[in-house]
N, CA, C and O atoms as CSV, one atom per row, in Angstrom:
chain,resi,resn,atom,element,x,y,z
A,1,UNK,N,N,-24.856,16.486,-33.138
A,1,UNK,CA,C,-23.666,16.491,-32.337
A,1,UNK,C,C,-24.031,17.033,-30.952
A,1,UNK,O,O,-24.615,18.099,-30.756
A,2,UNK,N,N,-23.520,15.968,-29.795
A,2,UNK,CA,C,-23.928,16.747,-28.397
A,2,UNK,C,C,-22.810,17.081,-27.706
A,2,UNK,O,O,-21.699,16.552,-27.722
A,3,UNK,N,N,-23.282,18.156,-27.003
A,3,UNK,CA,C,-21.839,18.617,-26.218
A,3,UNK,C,C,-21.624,18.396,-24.741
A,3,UNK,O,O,-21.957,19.105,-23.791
A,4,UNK,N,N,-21.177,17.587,-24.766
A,4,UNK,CA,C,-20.743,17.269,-23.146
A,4,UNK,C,C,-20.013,17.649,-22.373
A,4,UNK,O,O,-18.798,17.796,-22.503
A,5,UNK,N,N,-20.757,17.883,-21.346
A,5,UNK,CA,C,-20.168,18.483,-20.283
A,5,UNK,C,C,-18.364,18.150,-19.801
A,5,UNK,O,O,-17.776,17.068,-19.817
A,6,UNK,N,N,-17.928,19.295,-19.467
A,6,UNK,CA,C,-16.306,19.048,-19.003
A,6,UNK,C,C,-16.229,18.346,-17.678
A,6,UNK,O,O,-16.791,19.019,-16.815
A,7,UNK,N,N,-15.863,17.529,-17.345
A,7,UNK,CA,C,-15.891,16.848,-15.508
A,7,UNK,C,C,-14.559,17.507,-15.604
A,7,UNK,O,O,-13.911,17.623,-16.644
A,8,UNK,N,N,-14.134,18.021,-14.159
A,8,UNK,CA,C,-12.760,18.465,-13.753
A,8,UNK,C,C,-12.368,17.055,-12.874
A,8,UNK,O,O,-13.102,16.623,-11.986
A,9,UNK,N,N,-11.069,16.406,-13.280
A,9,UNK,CA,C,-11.004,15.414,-12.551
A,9,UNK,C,C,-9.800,15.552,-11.056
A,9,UNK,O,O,-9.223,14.620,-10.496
A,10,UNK,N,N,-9.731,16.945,-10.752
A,10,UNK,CA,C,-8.947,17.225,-9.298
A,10,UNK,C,C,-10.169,17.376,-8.346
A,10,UNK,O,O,-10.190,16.794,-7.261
A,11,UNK,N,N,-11.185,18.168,-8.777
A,11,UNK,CA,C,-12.251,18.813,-8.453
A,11,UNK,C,C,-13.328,18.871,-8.684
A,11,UNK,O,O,-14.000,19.885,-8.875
A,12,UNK,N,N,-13.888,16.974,-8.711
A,12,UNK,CA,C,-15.275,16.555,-8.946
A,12,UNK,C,C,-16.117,17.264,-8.741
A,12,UNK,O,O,-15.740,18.010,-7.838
A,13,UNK,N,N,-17.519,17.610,-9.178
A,13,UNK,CA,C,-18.724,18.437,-8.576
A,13,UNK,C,C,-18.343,19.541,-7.976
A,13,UNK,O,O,-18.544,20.001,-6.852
A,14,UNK,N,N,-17.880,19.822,-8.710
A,14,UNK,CA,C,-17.661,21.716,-8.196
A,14,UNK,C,C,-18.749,22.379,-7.878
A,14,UNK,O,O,-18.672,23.209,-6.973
A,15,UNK,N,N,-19.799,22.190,-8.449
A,15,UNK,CA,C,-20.986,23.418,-8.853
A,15,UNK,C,C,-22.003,22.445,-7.495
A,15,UNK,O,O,-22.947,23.184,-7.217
A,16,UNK,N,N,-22.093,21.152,-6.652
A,16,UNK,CA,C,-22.677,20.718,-5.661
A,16,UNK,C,C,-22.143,20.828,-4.815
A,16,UNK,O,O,-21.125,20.188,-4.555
A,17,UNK,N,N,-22.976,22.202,-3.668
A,17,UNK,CA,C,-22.690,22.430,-2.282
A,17,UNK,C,C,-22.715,21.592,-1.251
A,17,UNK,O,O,-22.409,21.999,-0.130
A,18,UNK,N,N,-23.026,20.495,-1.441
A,18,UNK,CA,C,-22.998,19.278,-0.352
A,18,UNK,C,C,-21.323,18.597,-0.708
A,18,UNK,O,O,-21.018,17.486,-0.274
A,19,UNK,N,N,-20.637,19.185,-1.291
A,19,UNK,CA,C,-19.214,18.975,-1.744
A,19,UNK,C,C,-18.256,19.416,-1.139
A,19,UNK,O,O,-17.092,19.021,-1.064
A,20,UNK,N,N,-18.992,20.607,-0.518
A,20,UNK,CA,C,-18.009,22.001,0.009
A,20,UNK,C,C,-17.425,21.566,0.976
A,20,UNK,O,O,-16.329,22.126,0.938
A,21,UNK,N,N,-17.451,20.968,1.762
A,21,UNK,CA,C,-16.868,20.658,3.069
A,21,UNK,C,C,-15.461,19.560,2.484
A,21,UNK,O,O,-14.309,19.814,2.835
A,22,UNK,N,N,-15.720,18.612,1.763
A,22,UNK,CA,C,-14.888,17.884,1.574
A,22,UNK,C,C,-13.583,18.313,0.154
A,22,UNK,O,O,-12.637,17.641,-0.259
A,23,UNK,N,N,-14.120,19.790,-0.300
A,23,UNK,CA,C,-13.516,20.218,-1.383
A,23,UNK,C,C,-12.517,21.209,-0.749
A,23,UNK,O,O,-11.371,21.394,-1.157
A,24,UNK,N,N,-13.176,21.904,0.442
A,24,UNK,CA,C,-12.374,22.440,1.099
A,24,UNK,C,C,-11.104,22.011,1.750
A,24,UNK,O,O,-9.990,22.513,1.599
A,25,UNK,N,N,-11.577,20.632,2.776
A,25,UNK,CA,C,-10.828,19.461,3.059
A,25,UNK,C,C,-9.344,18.853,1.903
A,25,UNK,O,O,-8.158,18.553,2.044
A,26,UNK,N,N,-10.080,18.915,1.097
A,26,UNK,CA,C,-8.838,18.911,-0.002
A,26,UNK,C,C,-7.507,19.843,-0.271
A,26,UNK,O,O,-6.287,19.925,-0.125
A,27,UNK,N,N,-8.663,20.462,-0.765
A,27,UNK,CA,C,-7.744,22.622,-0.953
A,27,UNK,C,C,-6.694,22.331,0.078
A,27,UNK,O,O,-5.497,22.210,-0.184
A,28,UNK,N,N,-7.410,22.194,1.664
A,28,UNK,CA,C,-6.675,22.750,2.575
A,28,UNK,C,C,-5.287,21.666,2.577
A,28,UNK,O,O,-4.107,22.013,2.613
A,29,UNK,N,N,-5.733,20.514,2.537
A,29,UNK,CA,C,-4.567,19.324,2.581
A,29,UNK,C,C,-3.687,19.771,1.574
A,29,UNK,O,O,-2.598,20.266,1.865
A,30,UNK,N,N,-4.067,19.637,0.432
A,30,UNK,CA,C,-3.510,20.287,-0.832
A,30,UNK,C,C,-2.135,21.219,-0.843
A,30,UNK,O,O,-1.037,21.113,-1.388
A,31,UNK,N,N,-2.654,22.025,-0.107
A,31,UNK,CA,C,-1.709,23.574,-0.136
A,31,UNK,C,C,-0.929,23.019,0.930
A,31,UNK,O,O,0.292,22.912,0.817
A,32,UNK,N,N,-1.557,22.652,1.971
A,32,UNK,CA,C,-0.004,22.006,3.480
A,32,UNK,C,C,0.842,21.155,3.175
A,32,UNK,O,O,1.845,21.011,3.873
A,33,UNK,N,N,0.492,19.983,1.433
A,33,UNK,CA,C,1.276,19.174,0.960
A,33,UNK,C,C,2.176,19.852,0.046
A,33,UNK,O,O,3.300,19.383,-0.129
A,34,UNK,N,N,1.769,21.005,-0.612
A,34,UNK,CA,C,2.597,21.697,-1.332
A,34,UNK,C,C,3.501,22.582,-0.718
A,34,UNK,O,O,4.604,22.716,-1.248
A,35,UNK,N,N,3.161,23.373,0.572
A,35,UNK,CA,C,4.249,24.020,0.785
A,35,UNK,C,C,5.128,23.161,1.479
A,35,UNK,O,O,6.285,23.581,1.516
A,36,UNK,N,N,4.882,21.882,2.142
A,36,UNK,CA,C,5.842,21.686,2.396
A,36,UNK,C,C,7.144,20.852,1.454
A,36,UNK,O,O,8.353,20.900,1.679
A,37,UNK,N,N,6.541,20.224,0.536
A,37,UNK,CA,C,7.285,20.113,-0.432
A,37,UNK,C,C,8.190,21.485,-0.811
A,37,UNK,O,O,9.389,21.593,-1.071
A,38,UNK,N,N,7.683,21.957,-0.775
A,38,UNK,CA,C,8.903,23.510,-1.451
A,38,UNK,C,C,9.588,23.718,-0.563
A,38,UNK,O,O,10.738,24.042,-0.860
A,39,UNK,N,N,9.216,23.635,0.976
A,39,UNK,CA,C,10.315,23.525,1.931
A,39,UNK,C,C,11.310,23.034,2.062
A,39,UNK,O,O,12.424,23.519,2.259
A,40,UNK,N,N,10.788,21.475,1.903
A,40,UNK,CA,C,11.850,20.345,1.850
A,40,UNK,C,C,13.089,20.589,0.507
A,40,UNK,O,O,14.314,20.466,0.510
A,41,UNK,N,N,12.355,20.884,-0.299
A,41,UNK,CA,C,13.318,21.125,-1.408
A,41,UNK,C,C,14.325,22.510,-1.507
A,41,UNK,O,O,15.488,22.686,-1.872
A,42,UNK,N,N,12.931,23.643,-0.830
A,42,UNK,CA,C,14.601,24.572,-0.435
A,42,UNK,C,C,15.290,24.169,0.495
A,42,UNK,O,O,16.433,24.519,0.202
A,43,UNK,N,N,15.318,23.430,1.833
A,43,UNK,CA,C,16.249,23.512,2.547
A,43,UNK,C,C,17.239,22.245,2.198
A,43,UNK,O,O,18.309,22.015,2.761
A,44,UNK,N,N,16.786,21.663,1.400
A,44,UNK,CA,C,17.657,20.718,0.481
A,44,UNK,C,C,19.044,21.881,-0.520
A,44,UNK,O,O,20.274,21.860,-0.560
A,45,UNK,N,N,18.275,22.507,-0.989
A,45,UNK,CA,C,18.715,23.310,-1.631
A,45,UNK,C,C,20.120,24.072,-1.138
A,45,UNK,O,O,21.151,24.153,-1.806
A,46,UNK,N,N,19.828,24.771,0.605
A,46,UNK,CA,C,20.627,25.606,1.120
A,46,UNK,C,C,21.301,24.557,1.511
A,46,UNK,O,O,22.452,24.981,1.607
A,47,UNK,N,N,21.300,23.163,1.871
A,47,UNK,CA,C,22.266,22.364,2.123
A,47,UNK,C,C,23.236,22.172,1.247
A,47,UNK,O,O,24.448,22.113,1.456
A,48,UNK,N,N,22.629,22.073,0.223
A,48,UNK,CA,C,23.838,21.747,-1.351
A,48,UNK,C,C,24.609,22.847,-1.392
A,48,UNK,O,O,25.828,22.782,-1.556
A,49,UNK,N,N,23.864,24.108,-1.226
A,49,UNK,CA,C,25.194,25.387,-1.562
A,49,UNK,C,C,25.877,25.433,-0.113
A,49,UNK,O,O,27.069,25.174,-0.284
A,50,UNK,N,N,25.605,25.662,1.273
A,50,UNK,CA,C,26.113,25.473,2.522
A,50,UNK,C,C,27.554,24.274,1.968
A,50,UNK,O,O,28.697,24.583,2.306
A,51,UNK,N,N,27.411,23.479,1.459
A,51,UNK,CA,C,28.515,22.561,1.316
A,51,UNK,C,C,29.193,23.095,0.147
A,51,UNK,O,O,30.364,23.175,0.518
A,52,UNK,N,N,29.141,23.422,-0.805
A,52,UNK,CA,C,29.702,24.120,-1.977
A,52,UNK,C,C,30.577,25.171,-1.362
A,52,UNK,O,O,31.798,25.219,-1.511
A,53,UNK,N,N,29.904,25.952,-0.707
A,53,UNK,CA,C,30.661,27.231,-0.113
A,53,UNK,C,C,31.843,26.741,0.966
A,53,UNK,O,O,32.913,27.267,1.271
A,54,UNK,N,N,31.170,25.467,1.430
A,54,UNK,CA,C,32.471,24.800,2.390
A,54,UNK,C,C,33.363,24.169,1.775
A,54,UNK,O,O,34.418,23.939,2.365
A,55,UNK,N,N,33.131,23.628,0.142
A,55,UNK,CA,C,34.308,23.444,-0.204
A,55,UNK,C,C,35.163,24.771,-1.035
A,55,UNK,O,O,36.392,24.753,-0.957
A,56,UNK,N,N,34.553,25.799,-1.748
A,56,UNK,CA,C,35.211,26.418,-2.169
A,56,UNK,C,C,35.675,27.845,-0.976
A,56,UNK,O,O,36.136,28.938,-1.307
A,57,UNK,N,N,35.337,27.321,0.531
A,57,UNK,CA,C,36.304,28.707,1.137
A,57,UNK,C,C,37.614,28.959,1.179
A,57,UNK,O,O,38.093,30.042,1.517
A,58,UNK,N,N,38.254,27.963,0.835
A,58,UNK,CA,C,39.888,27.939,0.579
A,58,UNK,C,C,40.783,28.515,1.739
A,58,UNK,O,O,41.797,29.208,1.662
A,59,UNK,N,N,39.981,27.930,3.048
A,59,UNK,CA,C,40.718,27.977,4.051
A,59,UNK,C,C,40.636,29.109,4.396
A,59,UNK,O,O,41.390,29.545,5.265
A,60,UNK,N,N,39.703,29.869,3.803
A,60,UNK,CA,C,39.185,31.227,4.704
A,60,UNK,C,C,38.625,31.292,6.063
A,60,UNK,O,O,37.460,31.578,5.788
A,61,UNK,N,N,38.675,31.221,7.316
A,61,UNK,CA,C,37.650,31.167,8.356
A,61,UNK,C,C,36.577,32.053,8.164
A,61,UNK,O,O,35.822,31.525,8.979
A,62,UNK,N,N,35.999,32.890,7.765
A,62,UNK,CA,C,34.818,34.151,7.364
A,62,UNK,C,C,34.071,33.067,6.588
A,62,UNK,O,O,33.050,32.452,6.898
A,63,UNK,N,N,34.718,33.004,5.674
A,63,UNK,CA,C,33.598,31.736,4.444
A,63,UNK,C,C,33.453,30.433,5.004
A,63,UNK,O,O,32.323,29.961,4.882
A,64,UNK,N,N,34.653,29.432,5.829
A,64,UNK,CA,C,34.128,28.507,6.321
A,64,UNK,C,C,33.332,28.332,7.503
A,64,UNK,O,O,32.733,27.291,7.772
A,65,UNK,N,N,33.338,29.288,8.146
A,65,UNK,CA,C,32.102,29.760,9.270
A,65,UNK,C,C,30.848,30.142,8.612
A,65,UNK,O,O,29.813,29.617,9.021
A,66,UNK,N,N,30.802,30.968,7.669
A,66,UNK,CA,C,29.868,31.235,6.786
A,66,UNK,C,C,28.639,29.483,6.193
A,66,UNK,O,O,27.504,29.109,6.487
A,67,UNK,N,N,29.399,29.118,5.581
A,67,UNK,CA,C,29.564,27.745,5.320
A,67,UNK,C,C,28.848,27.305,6.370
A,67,UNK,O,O,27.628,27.312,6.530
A,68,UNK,N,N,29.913,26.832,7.238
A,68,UNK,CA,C,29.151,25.681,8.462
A,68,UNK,C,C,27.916,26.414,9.117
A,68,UNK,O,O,27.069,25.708,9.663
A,69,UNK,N,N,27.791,27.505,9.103
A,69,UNK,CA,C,26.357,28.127,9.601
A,69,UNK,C,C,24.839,27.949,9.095
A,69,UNK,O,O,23.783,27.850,9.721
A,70,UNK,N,N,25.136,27.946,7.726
A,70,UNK,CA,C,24.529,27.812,6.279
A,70,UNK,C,C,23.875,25.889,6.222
A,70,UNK,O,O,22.817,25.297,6.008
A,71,UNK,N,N,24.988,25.635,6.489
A,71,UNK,CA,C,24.599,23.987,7.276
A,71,UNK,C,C,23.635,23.628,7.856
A,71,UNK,O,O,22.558,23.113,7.556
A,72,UNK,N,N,24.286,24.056,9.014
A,72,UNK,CA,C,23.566,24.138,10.068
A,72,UNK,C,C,22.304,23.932,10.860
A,72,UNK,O,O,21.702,23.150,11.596
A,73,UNK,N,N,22.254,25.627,10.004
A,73,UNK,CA,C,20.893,26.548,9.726
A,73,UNK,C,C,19.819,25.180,8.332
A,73,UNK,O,O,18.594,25.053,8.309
A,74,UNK,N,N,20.490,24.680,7.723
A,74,UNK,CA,C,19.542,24.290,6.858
A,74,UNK,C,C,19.162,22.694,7.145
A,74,UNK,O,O,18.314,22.015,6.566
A,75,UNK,N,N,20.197,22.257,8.385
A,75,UNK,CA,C,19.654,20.831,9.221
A,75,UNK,C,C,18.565,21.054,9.943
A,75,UNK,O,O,17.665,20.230,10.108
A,76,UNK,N,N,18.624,22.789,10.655
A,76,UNK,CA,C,17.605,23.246,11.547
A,76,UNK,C,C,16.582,23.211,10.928
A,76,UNK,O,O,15.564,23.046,11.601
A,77,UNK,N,N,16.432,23.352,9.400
A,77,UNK,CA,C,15.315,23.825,8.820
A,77,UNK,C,C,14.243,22.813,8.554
A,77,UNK,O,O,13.017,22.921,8.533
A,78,UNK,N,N,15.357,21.410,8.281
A,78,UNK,CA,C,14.718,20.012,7.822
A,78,UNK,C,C,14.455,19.356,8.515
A,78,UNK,O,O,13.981,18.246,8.277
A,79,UNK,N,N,14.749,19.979,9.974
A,79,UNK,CA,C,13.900,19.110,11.500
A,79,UNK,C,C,12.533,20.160,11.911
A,79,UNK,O,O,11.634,19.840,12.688
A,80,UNK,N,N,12.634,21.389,11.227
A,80,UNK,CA,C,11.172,22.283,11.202
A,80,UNK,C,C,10.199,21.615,10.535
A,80,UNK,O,O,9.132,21.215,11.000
A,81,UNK,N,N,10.753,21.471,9.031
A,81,UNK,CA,C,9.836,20.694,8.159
A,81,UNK,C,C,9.240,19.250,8.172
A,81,UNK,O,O,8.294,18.853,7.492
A,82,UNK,N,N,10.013,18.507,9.122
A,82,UNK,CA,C,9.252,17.055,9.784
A,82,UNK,C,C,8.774,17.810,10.986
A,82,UNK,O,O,7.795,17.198,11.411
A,83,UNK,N,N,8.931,18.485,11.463
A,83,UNK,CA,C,7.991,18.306,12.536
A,83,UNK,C,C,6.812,18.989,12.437
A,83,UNK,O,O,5.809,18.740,13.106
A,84,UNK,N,N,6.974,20.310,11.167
A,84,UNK,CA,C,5.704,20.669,10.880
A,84,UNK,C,C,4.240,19.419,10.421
A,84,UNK,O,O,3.035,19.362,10.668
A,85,UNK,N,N,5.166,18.648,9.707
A,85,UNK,CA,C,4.107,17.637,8.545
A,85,UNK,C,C,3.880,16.346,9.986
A,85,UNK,O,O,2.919,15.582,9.896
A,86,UNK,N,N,4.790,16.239,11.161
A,86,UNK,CA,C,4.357,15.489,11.823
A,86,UNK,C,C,2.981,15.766,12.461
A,86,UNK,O,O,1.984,15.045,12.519
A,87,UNK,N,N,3.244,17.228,13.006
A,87,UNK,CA,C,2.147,17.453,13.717
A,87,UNK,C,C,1.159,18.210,12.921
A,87,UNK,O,O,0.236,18.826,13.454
A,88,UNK,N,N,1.364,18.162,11.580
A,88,UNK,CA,C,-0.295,17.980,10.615
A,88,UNK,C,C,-1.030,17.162,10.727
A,88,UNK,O,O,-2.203,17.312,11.067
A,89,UNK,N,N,-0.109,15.413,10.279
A,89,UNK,CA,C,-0.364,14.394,10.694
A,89,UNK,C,C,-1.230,14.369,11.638
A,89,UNK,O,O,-2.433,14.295,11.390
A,90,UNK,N,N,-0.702,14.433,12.980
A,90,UNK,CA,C,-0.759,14.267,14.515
A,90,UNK,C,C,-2.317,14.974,14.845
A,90,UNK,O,O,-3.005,14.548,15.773
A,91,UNK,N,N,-2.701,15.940,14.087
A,91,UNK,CA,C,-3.610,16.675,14.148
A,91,UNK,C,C,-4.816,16.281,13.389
A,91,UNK,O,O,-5.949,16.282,13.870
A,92,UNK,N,N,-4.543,15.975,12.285
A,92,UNK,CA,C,-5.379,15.271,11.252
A,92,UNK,C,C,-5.853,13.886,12.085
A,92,UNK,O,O,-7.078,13.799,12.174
A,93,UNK,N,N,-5.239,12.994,12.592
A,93,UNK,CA,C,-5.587,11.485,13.101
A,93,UNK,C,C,-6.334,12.082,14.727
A,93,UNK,O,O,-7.292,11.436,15.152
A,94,UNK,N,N,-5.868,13.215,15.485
A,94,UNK,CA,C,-6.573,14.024,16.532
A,94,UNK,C,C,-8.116,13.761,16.372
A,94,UNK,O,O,-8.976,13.115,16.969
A,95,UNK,N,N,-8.025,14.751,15.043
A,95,UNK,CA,C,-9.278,15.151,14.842
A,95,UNK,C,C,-10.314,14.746,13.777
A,95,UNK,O,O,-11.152,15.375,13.130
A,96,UNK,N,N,-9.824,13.072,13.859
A,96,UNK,CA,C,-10.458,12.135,13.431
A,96,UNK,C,C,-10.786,12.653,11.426
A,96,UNK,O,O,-11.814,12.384,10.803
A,97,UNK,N,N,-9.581,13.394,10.884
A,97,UNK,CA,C,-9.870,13.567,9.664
A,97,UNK,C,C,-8.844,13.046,8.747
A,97,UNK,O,O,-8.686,13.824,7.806
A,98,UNK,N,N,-8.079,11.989,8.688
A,98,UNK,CA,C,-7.074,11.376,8.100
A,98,UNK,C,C,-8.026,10.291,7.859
A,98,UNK,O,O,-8.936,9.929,8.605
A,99,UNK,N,N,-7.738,9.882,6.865
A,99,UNK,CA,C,-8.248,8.484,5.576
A,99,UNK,C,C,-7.123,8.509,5.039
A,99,UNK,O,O,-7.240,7.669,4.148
A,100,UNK,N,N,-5.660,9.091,4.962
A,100,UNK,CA,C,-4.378,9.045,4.329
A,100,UNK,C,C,-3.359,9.739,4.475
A,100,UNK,O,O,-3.160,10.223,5.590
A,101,UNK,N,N,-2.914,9.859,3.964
A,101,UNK,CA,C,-1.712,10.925,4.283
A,101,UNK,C,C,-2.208,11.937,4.211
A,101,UNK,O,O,-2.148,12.539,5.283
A,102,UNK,N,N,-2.832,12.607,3.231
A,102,UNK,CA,C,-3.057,13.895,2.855
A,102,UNK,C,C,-4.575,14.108,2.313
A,102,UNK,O,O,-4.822,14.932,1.432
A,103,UNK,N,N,-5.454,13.386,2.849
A,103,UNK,CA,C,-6.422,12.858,2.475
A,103,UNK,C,C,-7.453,14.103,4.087
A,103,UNK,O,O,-7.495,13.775,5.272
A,104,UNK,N,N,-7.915,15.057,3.642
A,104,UNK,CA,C,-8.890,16.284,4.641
A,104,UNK,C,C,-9.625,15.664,4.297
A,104,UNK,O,O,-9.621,15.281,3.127
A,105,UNK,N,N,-10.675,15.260,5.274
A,105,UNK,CA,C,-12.465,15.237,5.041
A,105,UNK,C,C,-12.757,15.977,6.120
A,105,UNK,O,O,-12.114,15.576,7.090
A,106,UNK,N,N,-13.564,17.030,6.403
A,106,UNK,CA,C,-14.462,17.341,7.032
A,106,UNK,C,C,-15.568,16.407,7.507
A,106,UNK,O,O,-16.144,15.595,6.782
A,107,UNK,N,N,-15.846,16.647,9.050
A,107,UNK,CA,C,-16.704,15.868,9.358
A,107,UNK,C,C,-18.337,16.692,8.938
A,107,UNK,O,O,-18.450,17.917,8.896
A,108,UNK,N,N,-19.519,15.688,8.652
A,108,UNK,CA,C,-20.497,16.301,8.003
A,108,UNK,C,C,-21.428,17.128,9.360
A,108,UNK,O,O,-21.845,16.295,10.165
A,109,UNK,N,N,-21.746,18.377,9.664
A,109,UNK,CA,C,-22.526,18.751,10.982
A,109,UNK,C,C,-23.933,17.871,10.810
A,109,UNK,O,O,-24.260,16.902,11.494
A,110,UNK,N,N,-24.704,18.495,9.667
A,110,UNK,CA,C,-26.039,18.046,9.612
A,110,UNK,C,C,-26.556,16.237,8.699
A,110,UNK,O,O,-27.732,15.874,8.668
């Protein structure tokens, strides 16, 4: 019986340093695709309750100001979050390291 080796299939060749540059490249894309996903989804989030709270203020002005602020504030948030991922983008195609959306390569020095 032989035992074969585990391949990680997020993180081909882990253990080959001629990898590092483009594993890093990943990582880094990786994590800027994930937080902004959590962004998008909280300020999705504060939009849904921002409107909840605008319907249940019951004609309070304190809560429906509250409310429309909460709005607002969370339209402001979802024109932060495109323009953050734009100018990832914008930066990535700059600096000649886009092959995709979310696709880091490091360029090779040597």
């Amino acid at each position: 019986m032989a035992i074969t080796p585990v391949q990680n299939p997020i993180i081909p060749n882990f253990n080959n340093p001629e990898n590092a540059p483009s594993l890093l490249g990943k990582l880094i894309s990786g994590l800027i695709g994930f937080i902004l996903t959590i962004a998008t989804i909280w300020t999705f989030i504060q939009l849904i309750i921002g409107g909840l709270s605008w319907i249940t203020s019951g004609g309070d002005k304190g809560a429906l100001q509250a409310a429309r602020d909460k709005i607002i504030n969370a339209i402001i948030g979802l024109f932060i979050v495109v323009a953050a991922w734009a100018i990832f983008l914008l930066l990535l195609s700059f600096f000649g390291m886009s092959s995709g959306t979310f696709n880091l390569v490091f360029p090779k020095i040597f």
